[in-house]
C-alpha positions in Angstrom: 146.9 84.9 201.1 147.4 81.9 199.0 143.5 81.2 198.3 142.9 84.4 198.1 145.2 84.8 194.9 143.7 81.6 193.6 140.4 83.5 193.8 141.5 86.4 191.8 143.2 84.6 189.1 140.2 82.3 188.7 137.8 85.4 188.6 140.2 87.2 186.3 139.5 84.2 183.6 135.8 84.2 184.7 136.0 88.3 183.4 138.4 87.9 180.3 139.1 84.1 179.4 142.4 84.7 178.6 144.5 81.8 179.5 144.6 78.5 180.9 145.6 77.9 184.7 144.6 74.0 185.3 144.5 70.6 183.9 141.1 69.4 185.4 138.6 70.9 187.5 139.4 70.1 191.5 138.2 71.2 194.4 139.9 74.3 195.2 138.5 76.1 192.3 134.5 75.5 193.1 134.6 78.5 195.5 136.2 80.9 193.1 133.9 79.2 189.9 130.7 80.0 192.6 131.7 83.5 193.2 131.8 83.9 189.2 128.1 82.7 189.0 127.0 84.9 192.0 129.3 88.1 190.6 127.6 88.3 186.8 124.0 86.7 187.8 121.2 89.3 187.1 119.9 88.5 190.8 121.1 86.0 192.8 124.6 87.5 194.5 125.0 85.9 197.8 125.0 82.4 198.9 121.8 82.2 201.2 120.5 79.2 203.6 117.4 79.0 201.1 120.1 79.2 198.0 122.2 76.3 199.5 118.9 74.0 199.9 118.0 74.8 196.4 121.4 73.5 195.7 121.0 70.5 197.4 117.3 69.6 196.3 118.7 69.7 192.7 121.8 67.7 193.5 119.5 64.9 194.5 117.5 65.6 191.4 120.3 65.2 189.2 121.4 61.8 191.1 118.2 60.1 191.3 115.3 62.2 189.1 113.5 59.1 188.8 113.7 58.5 192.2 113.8 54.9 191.5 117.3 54.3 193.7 117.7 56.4 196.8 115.2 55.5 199.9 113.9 58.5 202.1 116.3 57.6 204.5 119.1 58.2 202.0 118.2 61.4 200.9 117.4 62.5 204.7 121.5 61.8 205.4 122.2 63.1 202.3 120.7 66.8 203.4 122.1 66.2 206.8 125.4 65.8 205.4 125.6 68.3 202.8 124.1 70.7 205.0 126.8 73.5 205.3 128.4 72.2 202.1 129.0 76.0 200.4 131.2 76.4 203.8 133.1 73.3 203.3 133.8 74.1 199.8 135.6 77.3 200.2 138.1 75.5 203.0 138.6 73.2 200.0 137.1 70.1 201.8 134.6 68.2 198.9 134.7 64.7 200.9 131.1 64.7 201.6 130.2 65.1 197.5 132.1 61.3 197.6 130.3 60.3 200.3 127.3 61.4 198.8 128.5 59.5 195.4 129.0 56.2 197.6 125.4 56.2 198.9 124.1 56.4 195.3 126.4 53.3 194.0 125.5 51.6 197.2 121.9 51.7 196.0 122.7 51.5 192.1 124.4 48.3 193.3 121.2 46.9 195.4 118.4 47.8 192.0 121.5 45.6 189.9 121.2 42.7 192.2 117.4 42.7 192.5 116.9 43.3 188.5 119.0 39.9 188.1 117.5 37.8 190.7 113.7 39.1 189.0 115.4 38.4 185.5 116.4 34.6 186.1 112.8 33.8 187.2 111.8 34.6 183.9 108.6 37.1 184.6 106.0 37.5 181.9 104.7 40.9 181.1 101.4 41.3 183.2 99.4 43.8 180.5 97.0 44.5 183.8 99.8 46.4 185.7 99.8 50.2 185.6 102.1 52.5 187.6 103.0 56.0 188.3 106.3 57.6 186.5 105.8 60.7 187.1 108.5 61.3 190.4 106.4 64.6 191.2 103.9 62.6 191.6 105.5 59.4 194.4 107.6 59.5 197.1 111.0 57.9 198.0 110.4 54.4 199.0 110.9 54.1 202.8 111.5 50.4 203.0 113.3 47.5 201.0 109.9 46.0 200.0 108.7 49.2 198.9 111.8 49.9 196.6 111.1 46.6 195.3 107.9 46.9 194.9 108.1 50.0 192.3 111.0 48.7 190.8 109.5 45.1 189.6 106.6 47.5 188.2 109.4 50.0 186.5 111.0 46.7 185.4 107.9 45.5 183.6 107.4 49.2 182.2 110.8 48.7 180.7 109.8 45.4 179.4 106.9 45.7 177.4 108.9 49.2 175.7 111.9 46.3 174.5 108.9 43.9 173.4 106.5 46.5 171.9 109.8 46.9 169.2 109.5 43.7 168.6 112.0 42.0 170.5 111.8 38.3 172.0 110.8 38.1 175.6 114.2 36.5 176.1 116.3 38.8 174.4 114.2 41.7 176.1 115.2 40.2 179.8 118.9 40.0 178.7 118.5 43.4 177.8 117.4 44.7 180.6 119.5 43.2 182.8 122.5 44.6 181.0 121.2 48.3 181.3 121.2 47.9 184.7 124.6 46.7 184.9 125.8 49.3 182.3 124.3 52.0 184.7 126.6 50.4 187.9 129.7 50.2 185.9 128.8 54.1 185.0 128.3 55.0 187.8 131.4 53.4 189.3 133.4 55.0 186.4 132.5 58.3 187.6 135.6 60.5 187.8 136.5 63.1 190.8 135.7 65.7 188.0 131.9 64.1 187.0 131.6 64.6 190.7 132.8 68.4 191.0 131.0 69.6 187.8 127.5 67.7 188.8 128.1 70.0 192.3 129.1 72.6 190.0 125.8 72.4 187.8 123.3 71.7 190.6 124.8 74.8 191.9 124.3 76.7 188.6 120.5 75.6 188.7 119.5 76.3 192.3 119.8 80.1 190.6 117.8 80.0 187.9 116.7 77.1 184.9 119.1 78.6 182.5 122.3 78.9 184.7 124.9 76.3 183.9 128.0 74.7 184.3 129.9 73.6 181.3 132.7 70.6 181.4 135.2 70.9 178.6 133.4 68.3 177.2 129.9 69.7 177.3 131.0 73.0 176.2 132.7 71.7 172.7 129.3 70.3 171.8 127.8 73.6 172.7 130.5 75.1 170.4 129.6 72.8 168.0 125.9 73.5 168.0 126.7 77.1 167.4 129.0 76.8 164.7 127.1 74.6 163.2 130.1 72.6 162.0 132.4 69.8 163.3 135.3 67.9 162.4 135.1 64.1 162.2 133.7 61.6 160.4 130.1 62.9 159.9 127.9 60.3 161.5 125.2 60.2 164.0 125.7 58.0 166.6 124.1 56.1 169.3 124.6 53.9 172.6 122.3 50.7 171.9 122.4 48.0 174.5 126.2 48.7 175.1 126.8 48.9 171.0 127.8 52.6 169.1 125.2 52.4 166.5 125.3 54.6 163.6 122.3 56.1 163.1 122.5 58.5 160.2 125.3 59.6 158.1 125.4 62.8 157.3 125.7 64.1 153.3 129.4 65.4 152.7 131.0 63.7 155.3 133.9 60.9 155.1 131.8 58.1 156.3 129.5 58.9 153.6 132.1 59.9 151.4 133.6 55.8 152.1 131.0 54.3 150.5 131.4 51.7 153.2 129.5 52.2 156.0 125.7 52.1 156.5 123.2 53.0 159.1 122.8 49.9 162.0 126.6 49.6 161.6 127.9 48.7 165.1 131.7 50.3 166.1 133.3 47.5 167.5 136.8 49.8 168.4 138.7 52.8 167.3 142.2 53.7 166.9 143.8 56.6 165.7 146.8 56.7 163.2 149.3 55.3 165.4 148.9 53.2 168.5 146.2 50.2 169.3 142.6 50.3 169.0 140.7 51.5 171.9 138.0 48.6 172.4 134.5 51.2 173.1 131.6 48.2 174.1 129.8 49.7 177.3 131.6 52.7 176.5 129.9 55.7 177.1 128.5 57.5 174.2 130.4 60.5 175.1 133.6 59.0 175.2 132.9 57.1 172.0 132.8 60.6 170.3 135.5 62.1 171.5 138.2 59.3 170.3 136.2 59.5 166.9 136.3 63.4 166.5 139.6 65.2 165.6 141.2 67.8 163.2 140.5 67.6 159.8 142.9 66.1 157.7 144.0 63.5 160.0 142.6 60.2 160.4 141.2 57.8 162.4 140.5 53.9 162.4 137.3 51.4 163.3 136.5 48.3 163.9 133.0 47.6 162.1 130.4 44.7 162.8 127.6 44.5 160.5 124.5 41.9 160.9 124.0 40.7 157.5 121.7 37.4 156.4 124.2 35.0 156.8 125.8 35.8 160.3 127.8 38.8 160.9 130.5 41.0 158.8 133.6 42.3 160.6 136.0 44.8 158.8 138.4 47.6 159.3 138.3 51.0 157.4 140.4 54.1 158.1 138.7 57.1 157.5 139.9 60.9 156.9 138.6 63.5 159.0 137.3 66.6 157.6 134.9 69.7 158.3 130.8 68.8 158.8 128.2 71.6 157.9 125.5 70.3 159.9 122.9 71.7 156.8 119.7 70.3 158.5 120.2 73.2 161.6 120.6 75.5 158.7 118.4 78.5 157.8 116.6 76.9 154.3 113.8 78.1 151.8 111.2 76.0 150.4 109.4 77.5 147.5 105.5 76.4 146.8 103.5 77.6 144.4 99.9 77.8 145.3 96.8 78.8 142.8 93.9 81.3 144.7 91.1 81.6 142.4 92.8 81.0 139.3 95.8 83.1 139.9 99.5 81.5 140.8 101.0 82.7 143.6 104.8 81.5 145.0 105.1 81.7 148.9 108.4 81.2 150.5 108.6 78.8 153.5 111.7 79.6 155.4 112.7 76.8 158.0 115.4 78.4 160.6 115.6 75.6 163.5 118.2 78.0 166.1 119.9 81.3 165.6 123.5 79.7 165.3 126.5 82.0 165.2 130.0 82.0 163.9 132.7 81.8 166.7 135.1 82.2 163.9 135.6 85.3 161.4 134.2 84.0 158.1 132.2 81.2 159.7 128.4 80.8 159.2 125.4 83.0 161.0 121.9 82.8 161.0 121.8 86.5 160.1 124.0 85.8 157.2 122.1 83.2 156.1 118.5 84.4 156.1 119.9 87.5 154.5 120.7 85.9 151.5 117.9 84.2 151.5 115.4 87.0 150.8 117.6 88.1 148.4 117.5 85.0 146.8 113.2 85.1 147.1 112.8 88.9 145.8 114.8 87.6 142.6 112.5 84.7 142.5 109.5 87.2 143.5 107.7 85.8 146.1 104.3 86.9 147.0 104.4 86.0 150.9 106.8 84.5 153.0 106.2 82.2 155.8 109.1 82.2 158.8 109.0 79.2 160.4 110.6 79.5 164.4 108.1 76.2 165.5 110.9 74.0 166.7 113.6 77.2 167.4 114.9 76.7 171.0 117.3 80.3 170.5 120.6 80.8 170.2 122.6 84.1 169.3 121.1 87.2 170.7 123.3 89.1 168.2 121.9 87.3 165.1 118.0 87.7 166.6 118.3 91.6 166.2 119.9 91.6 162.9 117.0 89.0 161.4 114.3 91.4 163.1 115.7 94.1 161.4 115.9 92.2 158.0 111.9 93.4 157.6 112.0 96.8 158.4 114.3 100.0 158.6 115.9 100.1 161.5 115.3 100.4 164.9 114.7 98.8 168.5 114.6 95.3 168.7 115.0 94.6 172.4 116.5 96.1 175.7 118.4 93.9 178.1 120.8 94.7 181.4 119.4 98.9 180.2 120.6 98.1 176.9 118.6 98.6 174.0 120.1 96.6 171.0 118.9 97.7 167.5 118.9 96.8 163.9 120.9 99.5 162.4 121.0 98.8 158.7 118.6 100.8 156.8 117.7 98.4 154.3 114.1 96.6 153.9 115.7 92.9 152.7 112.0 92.0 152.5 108.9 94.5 152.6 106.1 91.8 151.8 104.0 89.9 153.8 105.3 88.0 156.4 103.6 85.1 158.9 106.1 83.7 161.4 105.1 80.2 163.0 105.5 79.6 166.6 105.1 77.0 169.0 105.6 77.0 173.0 108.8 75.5 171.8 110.2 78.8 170.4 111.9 80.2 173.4 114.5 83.0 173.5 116.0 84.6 170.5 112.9 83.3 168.4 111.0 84.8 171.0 112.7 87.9 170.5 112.4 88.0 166.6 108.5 87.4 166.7 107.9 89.7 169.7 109.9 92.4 168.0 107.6 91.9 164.4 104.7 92.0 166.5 105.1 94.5 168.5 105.9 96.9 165.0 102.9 95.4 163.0 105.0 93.9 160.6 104.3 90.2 160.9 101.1 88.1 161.9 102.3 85.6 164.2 99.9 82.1 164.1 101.0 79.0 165.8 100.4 77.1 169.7 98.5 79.7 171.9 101.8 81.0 173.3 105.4 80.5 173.0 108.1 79.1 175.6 108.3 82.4 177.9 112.3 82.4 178.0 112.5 86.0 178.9 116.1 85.7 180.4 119.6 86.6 178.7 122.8 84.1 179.4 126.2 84.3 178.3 128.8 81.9 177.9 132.5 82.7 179.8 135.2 80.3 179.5 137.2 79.3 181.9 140.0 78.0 180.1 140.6 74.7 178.1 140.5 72.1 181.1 137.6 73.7 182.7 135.3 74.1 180.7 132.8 77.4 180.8 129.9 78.8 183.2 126.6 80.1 181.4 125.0 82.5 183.5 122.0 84.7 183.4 123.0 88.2 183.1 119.6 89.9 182.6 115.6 89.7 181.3 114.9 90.8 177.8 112.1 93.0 176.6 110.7 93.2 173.3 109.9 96.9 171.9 105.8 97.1 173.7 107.9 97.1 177.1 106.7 93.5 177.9 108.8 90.8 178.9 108.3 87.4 177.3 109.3 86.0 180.3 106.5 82.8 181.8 103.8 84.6 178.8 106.3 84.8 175.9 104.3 85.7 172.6 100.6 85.1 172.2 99.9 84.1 168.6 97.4 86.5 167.1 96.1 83.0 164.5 95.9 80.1 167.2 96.1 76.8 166.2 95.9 73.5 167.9 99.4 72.1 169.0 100.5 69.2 170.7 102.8 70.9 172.8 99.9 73.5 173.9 100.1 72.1 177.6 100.5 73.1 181.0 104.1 71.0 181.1 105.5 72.7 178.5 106.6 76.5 179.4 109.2 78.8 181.2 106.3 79.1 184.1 107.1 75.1 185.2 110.7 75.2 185.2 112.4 75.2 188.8 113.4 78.9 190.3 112.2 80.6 187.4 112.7 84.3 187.6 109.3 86.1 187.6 108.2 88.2 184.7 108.9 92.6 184.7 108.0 95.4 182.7 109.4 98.4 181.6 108.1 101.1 179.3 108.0 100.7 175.3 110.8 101.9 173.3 109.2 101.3 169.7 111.1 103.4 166.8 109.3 105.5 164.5 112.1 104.7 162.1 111.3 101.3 161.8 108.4 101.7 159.4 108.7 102.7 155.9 105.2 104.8 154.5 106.5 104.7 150.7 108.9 103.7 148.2 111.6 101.4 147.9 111.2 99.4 151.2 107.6 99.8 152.1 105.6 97.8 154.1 102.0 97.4 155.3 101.5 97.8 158.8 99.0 94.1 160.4 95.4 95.7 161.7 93.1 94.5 164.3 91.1 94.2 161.7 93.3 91.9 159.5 93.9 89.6 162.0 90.1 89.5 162.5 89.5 88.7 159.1 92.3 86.0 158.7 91.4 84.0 162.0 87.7 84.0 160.8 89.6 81.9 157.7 91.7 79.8 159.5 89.3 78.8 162.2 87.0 77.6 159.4 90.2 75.4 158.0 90.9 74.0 161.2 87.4 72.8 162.2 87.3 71.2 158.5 90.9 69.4 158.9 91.0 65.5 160.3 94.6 66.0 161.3 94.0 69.2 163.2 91.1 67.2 164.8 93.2 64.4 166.3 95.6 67.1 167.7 92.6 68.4 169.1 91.4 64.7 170.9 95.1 63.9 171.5 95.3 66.8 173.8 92.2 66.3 175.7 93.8 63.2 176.4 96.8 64.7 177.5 94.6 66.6 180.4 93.7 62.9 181.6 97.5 61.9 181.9 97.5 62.1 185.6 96.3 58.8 185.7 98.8 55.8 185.9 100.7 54.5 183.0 99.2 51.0 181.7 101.4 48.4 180.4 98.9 46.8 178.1 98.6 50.5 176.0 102.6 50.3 175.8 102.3 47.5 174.3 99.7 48.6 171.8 101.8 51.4 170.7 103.6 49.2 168.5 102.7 50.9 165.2 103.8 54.2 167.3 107.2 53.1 167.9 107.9 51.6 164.6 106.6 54.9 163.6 108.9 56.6 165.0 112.1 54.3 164.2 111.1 54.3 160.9 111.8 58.8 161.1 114.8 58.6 162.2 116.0 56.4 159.6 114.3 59.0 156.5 116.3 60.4 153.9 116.4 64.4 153.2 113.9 64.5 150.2 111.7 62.0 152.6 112.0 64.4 155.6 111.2 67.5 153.9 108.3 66.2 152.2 107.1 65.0 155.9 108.0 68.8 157.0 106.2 70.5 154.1 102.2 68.1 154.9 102.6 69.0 158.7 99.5 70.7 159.2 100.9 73.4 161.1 102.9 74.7 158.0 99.8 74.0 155.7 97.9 76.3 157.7 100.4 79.3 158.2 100.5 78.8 153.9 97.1 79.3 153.9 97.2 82.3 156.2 99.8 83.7 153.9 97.8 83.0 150.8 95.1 84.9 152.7 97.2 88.0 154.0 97.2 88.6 149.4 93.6 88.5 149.0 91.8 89.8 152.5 88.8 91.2 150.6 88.2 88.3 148.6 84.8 86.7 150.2 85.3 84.6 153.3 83.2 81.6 151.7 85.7 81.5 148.6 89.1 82.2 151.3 87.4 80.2 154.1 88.3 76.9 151.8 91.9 74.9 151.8 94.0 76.3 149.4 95.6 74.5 146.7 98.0 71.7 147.4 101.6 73.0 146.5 102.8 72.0 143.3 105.6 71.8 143.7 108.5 72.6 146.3 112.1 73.5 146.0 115.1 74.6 148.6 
């Protein structure tokens, strides 16, 4: 009777979230947290044989994914011993997940020992080496030689990545060494709770890709993602070789604000008003963050090192803590003026990275924010606008329909769970013509937004042959403040033709080359996704507007015709597009082992890329603005004003932009 009423209470907060019942996450509540998965999931409702081995296969994944620790053997006893484990877990017994945990350190422990004995001898990269990384693609090791064996080749693979940034051999060796000990003394820190809510989450992802389980702390940084705000000091941070590393400060925040911190800056310790500081070397990153972030208004203390020419720098500074907009994952416009045959044209290019949503009355929305937006463009009379969803993982559902219905009347944007959820607003905010800009990394809500405008005719869609093919609907339910939250698929998603996006997701109707146009990137190649449906259209007639205010044109076959003759001349012209083109080819050929000798030819590549990181706003948006991705949906825009202008004067690069504002 007693774990039956556990049960119900738990479920109870799974439904309505309305209170808190725990202080940490133990054993007895994994039963009751299972049940919630299985009671909203759109398919999975039982716990099968073939679910619980699903289960198992991806707590092994999320142990060793590498599979660079655990020996056949060890994963052998590992199924053996957890077979059964969705029994033991609802008479509260969670003893094998320890044991489990104790084979993995047992073998984290072994790769430490071996990594030091190969570091003291003082190996030199061998540039003729070449392995497999791939773990799809090896098999556990089945002897102590063998382990070894892959590990001295992984070891050198880690090498030549520490000396291809320009490290010293020596300094490289002490380096790896340490991030093997690091990983022991993580994964000796582990906490009953890690334990539970890795279970937890392996569980979650036997169902489907999407399913999840959140810890308290996982779910405030999903919170914070969505907001779009956060309260602390407003700095990006790393974990370097044991170091928090400032990476970037972020404008309008207090380490900015200070005046005296810098990027590179290494935190040494942090303390909070009262009390000692917490000393955060080989601290997780995590962790770290967590005694940095806090209300704003109060404040909080660091111990700072700083390499500077003549040794190092150690201070103190106390910071206060206030609120972040995270502006960069904001909806922005960039206006370009472009000149076609003499006459000026302005395009608007608007950037919107996720569909973020206020958890808070008054807080910021996507919706909210691209709204004003084309206000802000009509006044400035644009001739064409350019949506850009290339890098746009999702986000709110709610805030997808609202932006569809931002460029037409109103009307079906997508049915999910028998549901059809519609713009309602009659107003046109923007009646021109629109490209929107995929990628296969637009999943989800993005897809939803450029299925939706496609399906109606009101948008051409150009961009990587297809995107993500996320065709499934989650929502988030807390389970109160010490346990955190369970996402959970609660249904497919169909845009207005009836089609779900799901494994297919939208085919651009202007393809261009892209570098994440492979088969590893997709929906289709994720573990237990749910296959694709369809159902019939449920397109509104009131979505289009024939005349007056509000009017749009409707996208032809034949327009599309006409603007991919154009672009596929621009493409075959453009040397950047070209080496997207031979990168991918190459990309085909990547079943082939790694080489250590290319790793460390990738120097200019890596410095490359450290060099990003460290840009400054004007720098990155002038980077954004020359991709050739976003040249190319210009151009298409530019063409969409002008489609019976000849194809040898159209045919041609525009203009470079003049100029560009946001």
């Amino acid at each position: 009777m007693r774990r039956f009423s556990q049960q119900i209470a738990i479920l109870f907060l799974l439904t309505f979230s309305t209170s808190v019942f725990a202080e940490g996450l133990e054993c007895r509540y994994l039963e009751p947290i299972m049940n919630g998965f299985l009671k909203h999931h759109v398919v999975k409702n039982k716990v099968t044989s073939n679910l619980e081995q699903r289960m198992i296969d991806q707590y092994i994944k999320k142990l060793d994914g590498s599979k660079l620790y655990l020996m056949s053997a060890d994963v052998k006893e590992i199924r053996n011993k957890m077979k059964g484990i969705t029994k033991k877990v609802r008479k509260f017994d969670c003893s094998v997940l320890f044991d489990v945990q104790k084979i993995y350190e047992k073998r984290v422990k072994e790769r430490m020992e071996f990594a030091q004995t190969w570091v003291k001898e003082k190996p030199k990269v061998d540039e003729k080496l070449e392995l497999v990384l791939d773990p799809d693609k090896r098999e556990y090791a089945s002897t102590d030689e063998e382990a070894q064996a892959f590990q001295k080749k992984y070891m050198q693979f880690q090498l030549a990545n520490f000396i291809a940034t320009d490290m010293k051999p020596d300094e490289a060796l002490g380096n790896l060494e340490r991030r093997y000990q690091r990983n022991l003394k993580r994964v000796k820190e582990m906490s009953k709770e890690d334990v539970l809510s890795s279970f937890l989450d392996s569980f979650a992802h036997a169902l489907d890709p999407h399913s999840s389980y959140f810890s308290k702390d996982v779910l405030e940084d999903f919170r914070i993602s969505m907001d779009l705000a956060l309260e602390g000091i407003g700095a990006t941070l790393s974990s370097q070789d044991g170091f928090t590393v400032i990476e970037q400060l972020i404008p309008g925040g207090a380490a900015e604000a200070s005046g005296k911190l810098e990027v590179k800056d290494k935190i040494m310790a942090v303390g909070q008003i009262k009390g000692d500081f917490v000393p955060v070397y080989d601290m997780s990153l995590r962790d770290v963050v967590k005694l940095i972030r806090g209300k704003s208004g109060t404040k909080v203390r660091l111990k700072v090192l700083r390499k500077a020419e003549d040794g190092t720098k150690k201070f103190k500074i106390t910071l206060v803590r206030r609120k972040i907009n995270l502006e960069e994952e904001a909806a922005q416009i960039h206006y370009i003026d472009r000149e076609v045959n003499g006459v000026k044209k302005k395009l608007g290019l608007i950037n919107l990275p996720s569909f973020y949503s206020a958890s808070k009355k008054g807080g910021r929305s996507a919706a909210g924010d691209v709204k004003k937006i084309l206000a802000e463009a009509n006044k400035k009379k644009v001739d064409a606008i350019v949506l850009d969803f290339s890098t746009n993982g999702g986000g709110s559902l709610d805030d997808a329909v609202k932006i569809a219905g931002l460029f037409f009347k109103q009307g079906n944007v997508v049915e999910t769970n028998r549901n059809k959820l519609a713009d309602l607003d009659p107003a046109v905010d923007y009646a021109g013509p629109l490209v929107v800009l995929t990628s296969r990394l637009s999943a989800s809500a993005s897809e939803i937004v450029a299925g939706a405008l496609k399906d109606y005719d009101r948008a051409v869609i150009v961009g990587g042959d297809h995107t993500f093919g996320k065709g499934t609907v989650q929502t988030v339910i807390p389970l109160g403040q010490f346990l955190g939250a369970i996402k959970v698929t609660v249904g497919m998603f169909y845009i207005p033709g009836g089609d779900s996006t799901q494994h297919k997701g939208v085919e651009a109707d202007i393809v261009l080359p892209g570098a994440f146009s492979t088969d590893e990137v997709g929906e289709k190649t994720l573990d237990y996704s749910l296959p694709p449906t369809k159902i019939k259209p449920f397109l509104s007639k009131a979505a289009y507007v024939k005349a007056g205010a509000g009017k749009w044109d409707k996208v032809t076959d034949e327009l599309i015709k006409k603007l991919s003759e154009r672009s596929k001349k621009r493409v075959a012209a453009s040397e950047k597009f070209k080496k997207i083109i031979e990168d991918m080819k190459k990309e085909k050929k990547e079943d082939q082992p790694i080489k250590i000798s290319e790793i460390l030819q990738d120097k200019e590549d890596i410095a490359k890329a450290k060099k990003k990181r460290n840009l400054s706003k004007k720098e990155k948006e002038k980077e954004y603005l020359e991709r050739e991705d976003i040249q190319e949906a210009l151009n298409v825009a530019l063409d969409m004003l002008d489609v019976n202008a000849p194809l040898s004067v159209l045919g041609q690069t525009h203009a470079s932009p003049k100029e560009a504002k946001n």
